[in-house]
C-alpha positions, 0 to 999 in steps of 0.5 A: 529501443527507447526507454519508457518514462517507468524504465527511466524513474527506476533508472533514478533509484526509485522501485516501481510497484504495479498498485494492482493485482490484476494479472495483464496489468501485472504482465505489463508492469513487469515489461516496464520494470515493476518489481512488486505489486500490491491489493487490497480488497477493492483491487482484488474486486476490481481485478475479478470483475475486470477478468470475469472470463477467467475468474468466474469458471474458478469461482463456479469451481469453488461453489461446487467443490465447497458446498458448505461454506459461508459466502465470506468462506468462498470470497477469500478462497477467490481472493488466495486465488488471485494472489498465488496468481498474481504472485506467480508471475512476480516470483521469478523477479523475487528468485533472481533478486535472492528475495530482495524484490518481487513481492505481492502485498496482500492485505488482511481482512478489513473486518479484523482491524480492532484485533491485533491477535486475529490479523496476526492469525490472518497474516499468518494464513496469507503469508502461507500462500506463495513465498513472495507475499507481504502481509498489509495491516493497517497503521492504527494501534492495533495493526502496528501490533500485529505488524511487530510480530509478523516481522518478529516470525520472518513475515514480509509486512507493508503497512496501509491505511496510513497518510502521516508522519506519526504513522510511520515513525511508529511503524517503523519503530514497531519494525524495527522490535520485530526486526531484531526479534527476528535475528535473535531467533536466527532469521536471516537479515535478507529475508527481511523486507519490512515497507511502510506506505504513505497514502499520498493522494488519499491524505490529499483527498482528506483535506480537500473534504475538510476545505469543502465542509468547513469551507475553508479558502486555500489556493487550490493547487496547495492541497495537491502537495500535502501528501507529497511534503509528509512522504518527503519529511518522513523520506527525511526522518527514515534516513535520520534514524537509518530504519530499515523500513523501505517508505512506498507511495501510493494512491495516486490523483495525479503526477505529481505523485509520481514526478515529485518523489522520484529518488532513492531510498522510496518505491512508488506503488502506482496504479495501472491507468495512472502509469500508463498516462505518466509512460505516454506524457512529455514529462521527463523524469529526474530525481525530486525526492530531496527537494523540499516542498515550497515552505510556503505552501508547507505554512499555508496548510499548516495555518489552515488545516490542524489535520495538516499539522497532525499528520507532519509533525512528529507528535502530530498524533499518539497511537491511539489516535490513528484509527480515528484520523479522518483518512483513516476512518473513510479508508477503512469504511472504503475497504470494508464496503469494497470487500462486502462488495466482492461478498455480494458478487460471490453471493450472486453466483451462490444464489443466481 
């Protein structure tokens, strides 16, 4: 039997992660070598809504057995649910491995981002949930925080809400702390699986609103590249300074995504539809990760976009800064109206 394009890239040494939790997705993605998968609250919607002949028997469960709790109450109850589920079907792949592999990431409350102690409360809780859970937090200030002491009590982290270089060398530099605090409490190095994601396509995405708003001309295939040339120098940096922070890509808007960050030392997190799409093209895979990006495209975004610079350079942004960088701002509002929209589809059944 042929190898399928995901069996061949991760032939090449890059970990394939299913970026849903939807379950016959998930099923899938582990036929094609997924070893991980992740959410958020928009994933968990879509994976519910998607499934509602199994997943509204159990929100009518709830709803019953829980009479008196808040529409927030019963929205997290569904989406605990989802993830022992999802992570179910991932803990084989984590037990064969000796915990080195098959993780779900699940993320804490997007209402919570300006607290570093309540995601660390919510972390905690989640992490509760299956042994092979990762707790998401956000890379602003407060969620590297919250990420630190996570890592430092033995819980599985993979940062989100993240799209720069700065971001992740202060996340890894959090990690690491957390890491050693860690082993001097005598936690075991294997069970330390600290990842670091890069939002590439949304960094794209970013700058492509900036090109409309401020109508800046720029070849438009340039801005396609942005995130992949801030994955592959921070790939580079991460390799420099040995973190032990695993890099992941993710937010996929087309395959050069997936076809230009292919190598060792990196796990591509790739939604459902996209690779299904990469599995079926005539694109072989081969190992780009240490190719660098064409300096000229690198110069030409640098030159046009100040955001561009922030998010490539080492000292592009302070800490402070991170919440307030553009993608991270219509990130969060994202993840905040695609969990109130799952509070409104549970409210529908609460109130019919």
């Amino acid at each position: 039997m042929a190898l399928t394009r995901m069996h061949q890239t991760v032939a090449l040494g890059t970990e394939f992660w299913n970026d849903s939790c939807a379950l016959p997705e998930l099923k899938e993605a582990i036929e094609n070598g997924a070893v991980g998968a992740t959410s958020n609250p928009v994933i968990v919607g879509a994976a519910v809504s998607s499934d509602k002949v199994r997943w509204l028997p159990v929100l009518d469960r709830m709803l019953r057995e829980n009479p008196e709790d808040t529409e927030d109450d019963v929205t997290w109850k569904l989406i605990e649910a989802v993830a022992r589920e999802a992570a179910s079907l991932l803990l084989p792949i984590h037990e064969a491995t000796q915990g080195r592999h098959g993780f779900l990431c699940v993320q804490v409350s997007p209402k919570l981002y300006r607290s570093t102690e309540w995601m660390i409360e919510h972390g905690v809780t989640l992490a509760a949930l299956a042994p092979n859970i990762a707790i998401k937090c956000p890379s602003t200030q407060e969620g590297i925080a919250a990420m630190e002491e996570l890592m430092a009590r033995g819980i599985n982290v993979n940062a989100t809400v993240s799209f720069t270089v700065p971001q992740v060398l202060a996340t890894a530099e959090a990690l690491e702390r957390g890491i050693e605090r860690a082993l001097k409490s005598g936690i075991p190095r294997e069970r330390l699986h600290p990842y670091v994601t890069i939002m590439v396509g949304r960094l794209d995405d970013h700058l492509k609103r900036l090109a409309e708003r401020d109508a800046i001309l720029v070849d438009p295939g340039y801005l396609n590249w942005a995130g992949i040339a801030v994955f592959k120098r921070a790939r580079q940096l991460f390799l420099q300074r040995q973190y032990r922070s695993k890099l992941l890509a993710a937010a996929y808007r087309h395959h050069l995504h997936w076809s230009e960050l292919i190598g060792e030392d990196s796990i591509q997190s790739i939604p459902y539809t996209w690779w299904k799409q990469f599995n079926a093209s005539d694109i072989a895979p081969r190992k780009t990760l240490s190719e660098p990006v064409s300096s000229e495209i690198v110069e030409t975004l640098r030159r046009k976009f100040p955001d561009f610079v922030r998010a490539y350079d080492e000292e592009g942004m302070r800490p402070e800064d991170f919440a307030g960088y553009g993608a991270s701002v219509h990130t969060l509002r994202q993840f905040l109206g695609g969990y109130q929209q799952l509070v409104e589809w549970v409210r529908e059944r609460m109130l019919p």
